[in-house]
LUMDREN-604688 format. One line per field, with one value per residue: residue in one letter; x, y, z of N, C-alpha, C in turn; residue number from 0. Coordinates in Angstrom, 2 decimals. Layout:
// LUMDREN-604688
code <- A ...
n.xx <- X ...
n.yy <- Y ...
n.zz <- Z ...
ca.xx <- X ...
ca.yy <- Y ...
ca.zz <- Z ...
c.xx <- X ...
c.yy <- Y ...
c.zz <- Z ...
pos <- NUM ...
This chain:
// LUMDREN-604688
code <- X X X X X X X X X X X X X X X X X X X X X X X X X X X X X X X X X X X X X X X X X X X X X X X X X X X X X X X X X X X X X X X X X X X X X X X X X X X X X X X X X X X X X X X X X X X X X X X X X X X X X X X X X X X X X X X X X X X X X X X X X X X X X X X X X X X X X X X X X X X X X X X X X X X X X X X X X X X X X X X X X X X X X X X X X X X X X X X X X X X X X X X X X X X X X X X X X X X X X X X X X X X X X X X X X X X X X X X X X X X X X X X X X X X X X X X X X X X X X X X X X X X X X X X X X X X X X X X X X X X X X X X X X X X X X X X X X X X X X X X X X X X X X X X X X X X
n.xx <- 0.84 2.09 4.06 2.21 0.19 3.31 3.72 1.22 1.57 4.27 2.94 1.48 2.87 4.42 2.82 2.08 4.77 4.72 2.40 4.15 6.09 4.97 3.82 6.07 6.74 5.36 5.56 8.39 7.91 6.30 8.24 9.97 8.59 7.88 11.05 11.33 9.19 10.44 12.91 11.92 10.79 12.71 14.14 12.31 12.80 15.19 15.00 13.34 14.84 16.63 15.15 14.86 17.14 17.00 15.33 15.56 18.17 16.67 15.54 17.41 18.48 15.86 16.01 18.23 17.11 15.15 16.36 17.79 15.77 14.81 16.52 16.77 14.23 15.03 16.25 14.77 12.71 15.02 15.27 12.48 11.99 13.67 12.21 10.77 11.64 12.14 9.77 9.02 10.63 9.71 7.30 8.30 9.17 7.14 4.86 6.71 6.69 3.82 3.50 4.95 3.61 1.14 2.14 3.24 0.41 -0.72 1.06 0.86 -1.44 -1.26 0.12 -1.54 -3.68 -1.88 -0.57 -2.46 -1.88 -0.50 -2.31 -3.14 -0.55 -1.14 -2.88 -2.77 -0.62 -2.25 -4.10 -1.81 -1.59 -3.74 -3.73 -1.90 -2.31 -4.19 -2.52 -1.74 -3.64 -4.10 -1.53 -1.64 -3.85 -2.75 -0.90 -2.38 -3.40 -1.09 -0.25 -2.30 -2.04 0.70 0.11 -1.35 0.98 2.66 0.82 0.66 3.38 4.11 2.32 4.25 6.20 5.05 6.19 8.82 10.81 13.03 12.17 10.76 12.19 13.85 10.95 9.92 12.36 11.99 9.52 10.14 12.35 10.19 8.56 10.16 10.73 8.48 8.25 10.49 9.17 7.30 8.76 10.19 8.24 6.87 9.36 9.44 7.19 8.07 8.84 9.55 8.67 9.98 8.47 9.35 11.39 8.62 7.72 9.77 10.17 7.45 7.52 9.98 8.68 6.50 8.45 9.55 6.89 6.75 8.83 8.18 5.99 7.02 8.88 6.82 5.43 7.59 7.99 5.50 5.53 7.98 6.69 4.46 6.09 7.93 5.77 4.53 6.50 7.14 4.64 4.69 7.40 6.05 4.00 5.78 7.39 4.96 4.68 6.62 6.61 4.35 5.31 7.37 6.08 4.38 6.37 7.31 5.00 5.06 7.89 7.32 4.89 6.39 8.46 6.58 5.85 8.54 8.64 6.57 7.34 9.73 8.21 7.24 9.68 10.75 8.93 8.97 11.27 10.76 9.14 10.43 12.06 10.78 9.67 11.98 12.50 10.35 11.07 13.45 12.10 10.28 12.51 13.67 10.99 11.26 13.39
n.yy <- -1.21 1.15 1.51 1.78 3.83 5.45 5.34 6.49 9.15 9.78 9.70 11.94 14.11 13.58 14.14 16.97 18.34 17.67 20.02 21.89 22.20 22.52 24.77 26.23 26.32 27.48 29.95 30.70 30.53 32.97 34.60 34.30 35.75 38.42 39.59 39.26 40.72 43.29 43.57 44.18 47.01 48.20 48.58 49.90 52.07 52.56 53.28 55.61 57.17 57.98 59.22 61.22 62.36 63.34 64.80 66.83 67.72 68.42 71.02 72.23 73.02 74.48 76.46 78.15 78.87 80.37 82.83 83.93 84.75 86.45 88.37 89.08 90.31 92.53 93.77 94.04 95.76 98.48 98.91 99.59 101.52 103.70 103.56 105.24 107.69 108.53 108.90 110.87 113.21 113.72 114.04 116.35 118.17 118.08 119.74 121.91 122.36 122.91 125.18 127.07 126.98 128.53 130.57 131.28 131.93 134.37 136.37 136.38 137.32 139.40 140.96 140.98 142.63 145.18 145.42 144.97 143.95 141.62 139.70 137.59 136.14 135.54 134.06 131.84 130.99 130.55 128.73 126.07 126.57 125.63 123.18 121.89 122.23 120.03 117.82 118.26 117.00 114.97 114.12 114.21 112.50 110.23 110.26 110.22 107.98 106.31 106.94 105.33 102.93 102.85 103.16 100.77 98.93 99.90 98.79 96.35 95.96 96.93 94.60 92.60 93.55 93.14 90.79 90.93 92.76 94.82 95.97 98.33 100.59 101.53 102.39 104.39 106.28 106.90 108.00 110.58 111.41 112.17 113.83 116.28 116.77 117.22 119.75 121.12 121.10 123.27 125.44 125.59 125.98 128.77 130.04 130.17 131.59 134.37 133.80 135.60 135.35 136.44 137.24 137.03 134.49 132.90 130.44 129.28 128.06 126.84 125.00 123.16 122.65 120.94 118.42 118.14 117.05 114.76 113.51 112.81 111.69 109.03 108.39 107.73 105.98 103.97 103.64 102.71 100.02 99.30 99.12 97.29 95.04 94.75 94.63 91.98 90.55 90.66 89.84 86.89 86.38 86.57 84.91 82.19 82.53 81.87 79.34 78.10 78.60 76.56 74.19 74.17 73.92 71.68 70.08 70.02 69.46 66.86 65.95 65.95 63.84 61.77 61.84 61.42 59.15 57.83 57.72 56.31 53.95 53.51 52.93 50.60 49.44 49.08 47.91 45.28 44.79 44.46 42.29 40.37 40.09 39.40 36.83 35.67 35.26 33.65 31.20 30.93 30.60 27.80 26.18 25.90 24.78 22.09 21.08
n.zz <- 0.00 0.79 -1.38 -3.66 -2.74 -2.48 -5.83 -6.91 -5.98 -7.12 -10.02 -10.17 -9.34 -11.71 -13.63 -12.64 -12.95 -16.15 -16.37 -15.41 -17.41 -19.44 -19.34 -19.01 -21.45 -22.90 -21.54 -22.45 -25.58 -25.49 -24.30 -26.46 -28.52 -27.48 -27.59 -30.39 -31.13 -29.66 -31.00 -33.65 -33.16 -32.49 -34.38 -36.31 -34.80 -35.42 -38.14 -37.57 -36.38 -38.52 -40.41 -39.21 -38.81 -41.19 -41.90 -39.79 -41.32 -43.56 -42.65 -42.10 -44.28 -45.45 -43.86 -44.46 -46.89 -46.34 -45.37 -47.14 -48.41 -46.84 -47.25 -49.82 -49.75 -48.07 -50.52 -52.33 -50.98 -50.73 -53.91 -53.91 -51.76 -53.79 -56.15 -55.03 -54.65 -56.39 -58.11 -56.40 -56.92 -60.00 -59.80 -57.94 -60.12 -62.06 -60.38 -60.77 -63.46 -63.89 -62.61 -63.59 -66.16 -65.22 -64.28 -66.99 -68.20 -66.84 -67.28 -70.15 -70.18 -68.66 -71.19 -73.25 -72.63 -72.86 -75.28 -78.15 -80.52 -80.49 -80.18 -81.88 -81.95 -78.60 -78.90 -79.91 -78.05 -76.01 -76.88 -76.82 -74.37 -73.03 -74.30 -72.87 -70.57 -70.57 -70.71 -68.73 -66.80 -67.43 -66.28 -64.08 -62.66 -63.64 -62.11 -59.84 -59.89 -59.76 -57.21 -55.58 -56.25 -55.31 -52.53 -52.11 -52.15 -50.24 -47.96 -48.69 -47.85 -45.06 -44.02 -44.82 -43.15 -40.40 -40.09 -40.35 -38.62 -38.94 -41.13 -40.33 -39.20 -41.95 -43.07 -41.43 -41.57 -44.04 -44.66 -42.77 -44.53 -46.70 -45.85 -45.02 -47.98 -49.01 -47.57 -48.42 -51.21 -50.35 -50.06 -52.06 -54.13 -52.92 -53.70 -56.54 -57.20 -57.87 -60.52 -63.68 -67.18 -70.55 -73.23 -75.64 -75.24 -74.83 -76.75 -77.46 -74.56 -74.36 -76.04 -75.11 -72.76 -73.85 -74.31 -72.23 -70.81 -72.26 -71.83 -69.24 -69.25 -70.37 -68.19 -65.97 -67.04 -67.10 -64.44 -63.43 -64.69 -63.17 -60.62 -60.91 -61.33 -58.69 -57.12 -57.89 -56.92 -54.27 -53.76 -54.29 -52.58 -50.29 -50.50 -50.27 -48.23 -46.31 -47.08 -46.42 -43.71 -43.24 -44.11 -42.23 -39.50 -40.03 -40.34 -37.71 -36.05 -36.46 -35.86 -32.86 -33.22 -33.61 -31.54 -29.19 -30.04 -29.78 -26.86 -26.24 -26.94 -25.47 -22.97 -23.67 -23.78 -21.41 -20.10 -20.87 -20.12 -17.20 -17.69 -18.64 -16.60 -14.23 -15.49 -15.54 -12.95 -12.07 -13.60 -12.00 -9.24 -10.79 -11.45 -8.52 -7.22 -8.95 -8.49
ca.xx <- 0.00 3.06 4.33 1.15 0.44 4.03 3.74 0.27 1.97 5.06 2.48 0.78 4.10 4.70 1.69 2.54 5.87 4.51 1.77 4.96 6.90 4.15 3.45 7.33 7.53 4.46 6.65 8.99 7.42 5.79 9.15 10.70 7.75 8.36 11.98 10.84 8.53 11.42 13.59 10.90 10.12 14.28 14.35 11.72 13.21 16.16 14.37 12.95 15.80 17.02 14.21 14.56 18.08 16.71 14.35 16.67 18.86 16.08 15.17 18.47 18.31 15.41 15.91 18.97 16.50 14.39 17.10 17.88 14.37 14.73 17.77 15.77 13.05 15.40 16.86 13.24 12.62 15.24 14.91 11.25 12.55 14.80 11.57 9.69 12.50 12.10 8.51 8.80 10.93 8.68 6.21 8.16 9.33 5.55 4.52 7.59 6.06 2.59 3.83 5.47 2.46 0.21 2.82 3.03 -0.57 -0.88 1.84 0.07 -3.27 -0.68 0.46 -2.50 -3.91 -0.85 -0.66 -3.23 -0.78 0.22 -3.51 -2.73 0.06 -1.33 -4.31 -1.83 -0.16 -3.07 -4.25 -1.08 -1.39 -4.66 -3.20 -0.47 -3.21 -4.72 -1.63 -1.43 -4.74 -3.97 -0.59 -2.42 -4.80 -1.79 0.17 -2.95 -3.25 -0.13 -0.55 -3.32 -0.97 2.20 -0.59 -1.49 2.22 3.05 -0.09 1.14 5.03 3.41 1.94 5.60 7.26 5.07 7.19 10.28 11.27 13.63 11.96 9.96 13.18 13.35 9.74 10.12 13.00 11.28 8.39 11.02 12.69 9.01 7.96 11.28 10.94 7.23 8.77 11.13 8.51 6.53 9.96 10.14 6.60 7.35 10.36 8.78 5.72 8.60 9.27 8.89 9.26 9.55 7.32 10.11 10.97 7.66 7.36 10.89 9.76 6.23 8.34 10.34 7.67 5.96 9.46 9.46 6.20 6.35 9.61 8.04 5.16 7.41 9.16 5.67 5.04 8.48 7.51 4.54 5.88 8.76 6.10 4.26 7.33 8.05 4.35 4.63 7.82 6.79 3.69 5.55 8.20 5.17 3.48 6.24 7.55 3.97 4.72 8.29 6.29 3.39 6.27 8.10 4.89 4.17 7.43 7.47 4.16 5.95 8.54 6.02 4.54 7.94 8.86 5.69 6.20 9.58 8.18 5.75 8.23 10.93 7.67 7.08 10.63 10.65 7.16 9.28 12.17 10.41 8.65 11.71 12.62 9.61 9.93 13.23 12.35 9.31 11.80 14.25 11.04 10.06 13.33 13.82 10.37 11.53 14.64
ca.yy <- 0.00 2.48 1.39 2.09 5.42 6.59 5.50 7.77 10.41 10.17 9.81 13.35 15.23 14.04 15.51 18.52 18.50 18.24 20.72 23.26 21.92 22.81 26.16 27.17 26.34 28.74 31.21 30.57 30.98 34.26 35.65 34.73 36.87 39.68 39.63 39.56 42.55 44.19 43.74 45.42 48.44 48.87 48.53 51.06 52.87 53.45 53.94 56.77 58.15 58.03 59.90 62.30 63.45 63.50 66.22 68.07 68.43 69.73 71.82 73.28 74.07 75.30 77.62 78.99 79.57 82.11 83.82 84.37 85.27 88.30 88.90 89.51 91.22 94.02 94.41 94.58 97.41 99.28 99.19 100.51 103.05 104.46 104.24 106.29 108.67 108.96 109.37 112.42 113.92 113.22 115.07 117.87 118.54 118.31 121.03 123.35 123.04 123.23 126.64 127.91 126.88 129.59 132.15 131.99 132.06 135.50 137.09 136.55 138.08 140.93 140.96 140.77 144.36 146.28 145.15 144.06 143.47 140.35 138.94 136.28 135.21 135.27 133.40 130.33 131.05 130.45 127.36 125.95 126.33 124.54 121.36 121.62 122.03 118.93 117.10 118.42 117.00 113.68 113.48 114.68 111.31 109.02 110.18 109.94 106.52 105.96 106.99 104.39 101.66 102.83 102.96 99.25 97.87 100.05 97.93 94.93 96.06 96.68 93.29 91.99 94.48 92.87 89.49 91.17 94.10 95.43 97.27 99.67 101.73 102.22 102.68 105.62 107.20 107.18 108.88 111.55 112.37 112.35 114.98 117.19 116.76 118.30 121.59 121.23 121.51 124.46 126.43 125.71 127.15 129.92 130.55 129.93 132.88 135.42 134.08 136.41 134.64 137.41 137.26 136.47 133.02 131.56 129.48 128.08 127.39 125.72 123.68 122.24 121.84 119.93 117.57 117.04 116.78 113.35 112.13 112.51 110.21 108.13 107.69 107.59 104.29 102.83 103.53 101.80 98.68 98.58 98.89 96.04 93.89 94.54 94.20 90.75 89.64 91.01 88.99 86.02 86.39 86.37 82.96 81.31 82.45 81.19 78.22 77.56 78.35 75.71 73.38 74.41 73.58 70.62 68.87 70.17 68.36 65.48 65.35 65.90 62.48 61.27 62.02 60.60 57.17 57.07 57.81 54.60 52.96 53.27 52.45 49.25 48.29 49.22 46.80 43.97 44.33 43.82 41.46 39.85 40.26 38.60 35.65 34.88 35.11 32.62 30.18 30.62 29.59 26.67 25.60 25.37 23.97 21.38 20.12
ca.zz <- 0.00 0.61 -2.78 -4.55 -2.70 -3.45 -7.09 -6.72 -5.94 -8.54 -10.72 -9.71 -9.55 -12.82 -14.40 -12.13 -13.97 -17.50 -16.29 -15.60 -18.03 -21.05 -19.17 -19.25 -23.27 -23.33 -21.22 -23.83 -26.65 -25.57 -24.51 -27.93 -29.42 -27.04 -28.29 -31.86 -31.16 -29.47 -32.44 -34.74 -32.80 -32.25 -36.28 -36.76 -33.96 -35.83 -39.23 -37.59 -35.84 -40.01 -40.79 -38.53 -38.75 -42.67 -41.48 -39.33 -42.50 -44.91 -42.50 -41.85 -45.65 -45.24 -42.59 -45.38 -48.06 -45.54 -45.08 -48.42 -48.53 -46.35 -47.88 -50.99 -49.43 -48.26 -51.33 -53.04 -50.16 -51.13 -54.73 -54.10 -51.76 -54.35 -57.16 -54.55 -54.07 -58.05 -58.15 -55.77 -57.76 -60.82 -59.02 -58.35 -61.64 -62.41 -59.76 -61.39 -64.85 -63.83 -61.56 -65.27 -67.12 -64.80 -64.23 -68.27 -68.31 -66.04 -68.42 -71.20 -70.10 -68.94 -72.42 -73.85 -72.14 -72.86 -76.53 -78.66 -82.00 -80.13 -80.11 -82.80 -80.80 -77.70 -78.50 -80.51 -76.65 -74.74 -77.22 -76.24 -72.77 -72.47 -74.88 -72.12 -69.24 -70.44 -70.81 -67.42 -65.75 -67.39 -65.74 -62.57 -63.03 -64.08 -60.64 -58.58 -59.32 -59.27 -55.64 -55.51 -56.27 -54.40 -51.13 -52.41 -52.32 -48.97 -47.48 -48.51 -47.55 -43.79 -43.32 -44.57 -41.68 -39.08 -39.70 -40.31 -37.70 -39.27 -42.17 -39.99 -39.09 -42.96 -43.41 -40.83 -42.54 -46.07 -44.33 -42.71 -45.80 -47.88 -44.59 -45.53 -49.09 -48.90 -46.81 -49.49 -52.32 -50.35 -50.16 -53.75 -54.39 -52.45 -54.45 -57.94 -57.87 -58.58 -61.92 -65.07 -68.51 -71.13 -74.35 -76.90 -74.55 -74.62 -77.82 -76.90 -73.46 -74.59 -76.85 -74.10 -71.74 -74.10 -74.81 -71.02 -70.12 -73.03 -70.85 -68.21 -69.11 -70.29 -66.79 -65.53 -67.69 -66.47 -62.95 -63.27 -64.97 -61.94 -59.60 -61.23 -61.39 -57.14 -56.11 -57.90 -56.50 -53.11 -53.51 -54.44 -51.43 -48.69 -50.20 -50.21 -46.96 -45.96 -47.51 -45.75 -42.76 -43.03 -43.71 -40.87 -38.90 -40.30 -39.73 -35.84 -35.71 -37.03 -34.86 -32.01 -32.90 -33.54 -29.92 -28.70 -30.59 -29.14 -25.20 -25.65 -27.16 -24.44 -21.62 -23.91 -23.61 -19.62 -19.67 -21.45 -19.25 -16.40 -17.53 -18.76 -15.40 -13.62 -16.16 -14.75 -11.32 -11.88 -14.16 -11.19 -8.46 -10.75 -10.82 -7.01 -7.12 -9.26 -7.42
c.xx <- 0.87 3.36 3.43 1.14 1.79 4.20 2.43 0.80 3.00 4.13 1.95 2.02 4.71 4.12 1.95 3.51 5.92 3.86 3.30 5.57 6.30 3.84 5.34 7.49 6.76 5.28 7.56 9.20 7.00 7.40 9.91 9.72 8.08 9.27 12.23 10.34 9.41 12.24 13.21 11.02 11.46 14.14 13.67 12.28 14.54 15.98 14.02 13.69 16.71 16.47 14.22 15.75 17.93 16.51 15.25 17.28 18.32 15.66 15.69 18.46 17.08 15.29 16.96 18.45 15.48 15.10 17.81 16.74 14.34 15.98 17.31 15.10 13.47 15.72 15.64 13.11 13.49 14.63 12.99 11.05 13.42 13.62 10.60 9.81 12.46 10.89 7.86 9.36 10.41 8.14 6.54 8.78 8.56 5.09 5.37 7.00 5.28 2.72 4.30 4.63 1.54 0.90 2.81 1.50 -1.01 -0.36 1.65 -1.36 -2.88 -0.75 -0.20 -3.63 -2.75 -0.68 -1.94 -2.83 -0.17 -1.05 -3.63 -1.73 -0.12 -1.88 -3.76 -1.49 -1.25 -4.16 -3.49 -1.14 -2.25 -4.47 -2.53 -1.79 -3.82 -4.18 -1.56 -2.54 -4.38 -2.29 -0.97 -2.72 -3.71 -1.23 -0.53 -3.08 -2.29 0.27 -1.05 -2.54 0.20 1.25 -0.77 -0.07 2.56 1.95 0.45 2.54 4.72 3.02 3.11 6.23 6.52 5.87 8.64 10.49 12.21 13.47 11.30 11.14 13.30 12.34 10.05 10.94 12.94 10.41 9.12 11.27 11.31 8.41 9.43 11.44 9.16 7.61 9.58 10.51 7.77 7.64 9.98 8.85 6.95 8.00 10.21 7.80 6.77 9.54 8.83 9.66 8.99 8.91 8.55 10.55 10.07 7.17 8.68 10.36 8.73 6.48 8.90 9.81 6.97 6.84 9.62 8.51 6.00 7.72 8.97 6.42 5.69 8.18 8.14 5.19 5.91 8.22 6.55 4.96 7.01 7.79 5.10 4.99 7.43 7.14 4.20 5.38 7.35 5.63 4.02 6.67 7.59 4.34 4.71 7.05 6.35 4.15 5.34 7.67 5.14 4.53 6.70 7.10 4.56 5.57 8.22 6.95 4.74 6.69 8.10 5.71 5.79 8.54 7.96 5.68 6.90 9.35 7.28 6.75 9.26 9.91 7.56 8.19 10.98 9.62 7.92 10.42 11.88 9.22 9.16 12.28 11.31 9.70 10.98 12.75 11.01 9.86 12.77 13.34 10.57 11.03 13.85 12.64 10.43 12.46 13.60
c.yy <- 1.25 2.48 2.41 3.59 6.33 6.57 6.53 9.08 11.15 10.36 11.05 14.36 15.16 14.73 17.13 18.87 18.83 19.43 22.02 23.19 22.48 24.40 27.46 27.24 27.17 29.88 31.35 31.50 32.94 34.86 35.82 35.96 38.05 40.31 39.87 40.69 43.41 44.59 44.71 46.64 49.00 49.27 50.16 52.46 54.04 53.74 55.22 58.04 58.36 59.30 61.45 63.30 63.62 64.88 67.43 68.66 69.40 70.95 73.10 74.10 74.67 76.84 79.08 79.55 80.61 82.63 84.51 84.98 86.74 88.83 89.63 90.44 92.56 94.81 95.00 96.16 98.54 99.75 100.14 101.33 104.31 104.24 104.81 107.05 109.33 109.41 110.73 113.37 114.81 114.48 116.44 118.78 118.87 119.77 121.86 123.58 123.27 124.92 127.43 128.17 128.30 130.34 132.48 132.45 133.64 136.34 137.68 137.81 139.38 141.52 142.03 142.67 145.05 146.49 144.19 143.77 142.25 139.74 137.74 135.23 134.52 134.04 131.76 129.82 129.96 129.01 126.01 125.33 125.67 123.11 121.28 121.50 120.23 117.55 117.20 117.50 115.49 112.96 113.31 113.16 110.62 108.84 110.24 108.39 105.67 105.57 105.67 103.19 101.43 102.46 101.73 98.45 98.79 99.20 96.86 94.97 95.84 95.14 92.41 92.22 94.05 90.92 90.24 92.95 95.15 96.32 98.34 100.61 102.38 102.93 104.51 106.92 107.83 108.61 110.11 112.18 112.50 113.57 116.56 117.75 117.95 119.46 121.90 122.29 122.85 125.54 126.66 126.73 128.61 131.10 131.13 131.15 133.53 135.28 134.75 135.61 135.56 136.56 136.37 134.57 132.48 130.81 128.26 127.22 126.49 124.88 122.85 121.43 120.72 118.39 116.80 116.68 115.08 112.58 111.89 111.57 108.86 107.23 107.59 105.88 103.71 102.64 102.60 100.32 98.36 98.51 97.47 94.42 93.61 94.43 92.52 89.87 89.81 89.57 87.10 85.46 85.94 85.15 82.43 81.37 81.64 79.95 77.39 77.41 77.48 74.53 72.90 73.82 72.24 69.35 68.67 69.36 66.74 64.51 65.47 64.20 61.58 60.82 61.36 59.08 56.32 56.67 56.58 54.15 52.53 52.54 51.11 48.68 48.14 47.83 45.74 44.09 44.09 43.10 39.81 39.55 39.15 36.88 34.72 34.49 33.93 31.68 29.85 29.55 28.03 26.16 24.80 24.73 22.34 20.62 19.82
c.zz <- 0.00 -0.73 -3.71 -4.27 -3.60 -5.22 -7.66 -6.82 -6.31 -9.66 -10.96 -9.83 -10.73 -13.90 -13.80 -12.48 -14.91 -17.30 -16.06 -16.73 -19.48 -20.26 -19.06 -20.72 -23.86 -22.94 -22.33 -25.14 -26.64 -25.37 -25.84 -28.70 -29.03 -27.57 -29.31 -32.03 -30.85 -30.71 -33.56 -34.59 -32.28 -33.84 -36.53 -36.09 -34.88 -36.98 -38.18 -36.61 -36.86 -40.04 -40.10 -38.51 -40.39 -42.84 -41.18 -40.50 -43.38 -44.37 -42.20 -43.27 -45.74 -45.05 -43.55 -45.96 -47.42 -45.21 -46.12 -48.87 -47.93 -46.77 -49.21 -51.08 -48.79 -49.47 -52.25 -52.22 -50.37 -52.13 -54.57 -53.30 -52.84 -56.03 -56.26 -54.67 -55.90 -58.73 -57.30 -56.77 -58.89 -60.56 -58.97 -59.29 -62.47 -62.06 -60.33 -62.22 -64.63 -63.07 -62.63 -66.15 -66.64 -64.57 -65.87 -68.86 -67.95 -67.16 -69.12 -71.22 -69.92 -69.91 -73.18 -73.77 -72.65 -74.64 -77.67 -80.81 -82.11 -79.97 -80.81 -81.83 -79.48 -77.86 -79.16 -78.66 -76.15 -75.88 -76.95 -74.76 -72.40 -73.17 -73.06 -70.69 -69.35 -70.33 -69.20 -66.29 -66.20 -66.58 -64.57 -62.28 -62.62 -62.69 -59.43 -58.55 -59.05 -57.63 -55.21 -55.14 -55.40 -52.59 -50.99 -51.67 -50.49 -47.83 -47.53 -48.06 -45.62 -43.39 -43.24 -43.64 -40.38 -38.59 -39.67 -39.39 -38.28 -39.93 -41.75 -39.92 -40.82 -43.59 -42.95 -41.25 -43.63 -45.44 -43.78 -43.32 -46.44 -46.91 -45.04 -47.14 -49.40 -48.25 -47.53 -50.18 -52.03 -50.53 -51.48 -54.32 -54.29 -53.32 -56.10 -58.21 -58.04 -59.31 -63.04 -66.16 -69.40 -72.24 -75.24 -76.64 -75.09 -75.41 -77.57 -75.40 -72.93 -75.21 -75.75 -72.54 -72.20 -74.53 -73.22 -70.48 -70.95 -72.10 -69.61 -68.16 -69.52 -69.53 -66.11 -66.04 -67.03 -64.96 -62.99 -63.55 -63.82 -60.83 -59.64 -60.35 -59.50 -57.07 -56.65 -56.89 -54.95 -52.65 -53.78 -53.42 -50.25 -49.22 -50.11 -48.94 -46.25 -45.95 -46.41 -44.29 -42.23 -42.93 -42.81 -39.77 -38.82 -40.11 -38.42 -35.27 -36.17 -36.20 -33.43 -31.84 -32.49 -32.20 -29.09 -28.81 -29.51 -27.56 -25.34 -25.89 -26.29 -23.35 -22.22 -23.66 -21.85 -19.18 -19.94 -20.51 -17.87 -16.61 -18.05 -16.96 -14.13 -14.18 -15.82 -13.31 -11.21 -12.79 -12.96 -9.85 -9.13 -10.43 -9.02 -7.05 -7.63 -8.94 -6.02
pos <- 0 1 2 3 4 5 6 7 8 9 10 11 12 13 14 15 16 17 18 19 20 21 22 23 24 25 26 27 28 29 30 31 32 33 34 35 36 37 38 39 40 41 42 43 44 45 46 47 48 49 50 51 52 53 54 55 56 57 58 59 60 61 62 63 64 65 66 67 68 69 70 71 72 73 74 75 76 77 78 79 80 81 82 83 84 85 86 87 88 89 90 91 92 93 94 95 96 97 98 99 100 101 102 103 104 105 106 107 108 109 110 111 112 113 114 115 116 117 118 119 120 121 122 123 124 125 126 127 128 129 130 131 132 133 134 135 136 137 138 139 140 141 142 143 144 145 146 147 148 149 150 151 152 153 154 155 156 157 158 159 160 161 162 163 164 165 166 167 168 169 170 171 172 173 174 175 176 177 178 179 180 181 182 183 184 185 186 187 188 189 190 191 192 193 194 195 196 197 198 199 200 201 202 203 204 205 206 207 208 209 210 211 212 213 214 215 216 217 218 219 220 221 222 223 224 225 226 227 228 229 230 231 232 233 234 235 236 237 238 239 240 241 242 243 244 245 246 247 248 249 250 251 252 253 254 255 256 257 258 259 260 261 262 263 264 265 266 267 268 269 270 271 272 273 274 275 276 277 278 279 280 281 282 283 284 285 286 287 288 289 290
């Protein structure tokens, strides 16, 4: 009867044997998988620590080509400080002739009372002077809208100057000298009512008014076509700064997730090493259970 019992109860510890023995080859098995999964999510790990000093790089070039960008965008700002500084001018080269046109106008009407032998002439004169007036009201026109447009591109120059700091100190200075240049032009005024143009002059002098008042629509056209040309490029400079900066955005958020990935990824390998760690310590307990 002892026999039997203890063969009972080899018999029972050996099923309790296989029973560990098939639940360690499951341990096993699962830790090889773990291991396997580890492997993967190292792999990808370092794919995406590839990927990422990829990024860094384009973004270092990037970061070059916006700076070449405002590198650009001063030099645009000059250049269309220096066709503003040309369009004042313009202007008051305009106001001189138009200030010649009505002092020769007055003259005339002097003239005109004192002598009436010069009535033929005058009245060629004073046909003359209203071609030239009308030449005059259409330059008027041409350089108000001109205005129009230059107010346009300083609008859109402003919304550029609240990314870039730097261009207000120029802005300010333009506006300085264009504040000096107007106390200028009234001095000029001023200066201008006590001109007399005698009689024999004024066919030469309506001749050459009318030779510059045609250059001066024809720097009136080139103005316009450079102002064109910069309000493009301008407008061209701020999408694609836009651009650089959705980019920029978009591959922060990137590495955002990126960084997130990696933070599970390090707690999954923390989870597998202690549970690596547990696995031993319950292979080490069967063991002693098994001796």
């Amino acid at each position: 009867s002892i026999i039997r019992r203890q063969r009972q109860e080899l018999k029972l510890l050996i099923a309790e044997l296989k029973d560990r023995d098939r639940e360690l080859n499951d341990m096993v098995a699962v830790h090889e998988r773990h291991i396997q999964a580890w492997e993967d999510d190292r792999q990808k790990i370092l794919a995406l620590a590839e990927r990422c000093s990829l990024l860094t790089s384009e973004l270092n070039e990037r970061n070059a080509v916006i700076k070449s960008l405002n590198k650009k965008l001063k030099v645009l700002e000059t250049q269309h400080n220096d066709s503003k500084i040309t369009l004042e001018n313009t202007q008051q080269k305009f106001k001189e002739l138009t200030q010649k046109v009505t002092d020769s106008s007055v003259h005339c009407q002097a003239l005109e009372e004192k002598n009436q032998s010069l009535h033929c002439s005058i009245l060629e004169l004073s046909a003359k002077t209203s071609q030239l007036q009308a030449r005059e009201q259409e330059l008027l026109t041409m350089l108000q809208l001109k205005d129009k447009a230059l107010i346009e591109t300083t609008d859109q120059i402003t919304e550029v100057t609240s990314k870039f700091k730097a261009l207000e100190n120029a802005l300010r200075a333009a506006k300085l000298e264009e504040f000096s240049r107007n106390r200028e032009q009234q001095d000029l005024k001023l200066t201008l009512n006590d001109v007399v143009v005698q009689v024999s002059k004024m066919k030469d002098i309506l001749s050459e008014k009318m030779k510059e008042s045609s250059h001066h629509q024809e720097e009136i056209s080139h103005l316009k076509q450079e102002n064109g040309c910069l309000r493009s490029e301008l407008l061209l400079a701020v999408e694609e700064a836009q651009r650089k900066d959705q980019l920029y955005q978009f591959t922060k958020s990137k590495q955002v997730r990126i960084e997130k990935e990696l933070s599970s990824l390090r707690q999954v390998c923390v989870k597998q090493q202690r549970d690596l760690h547990f696995l031993h310590i319950n292979l080490d307990s069967s063991e002693d259970s098994r001796q």
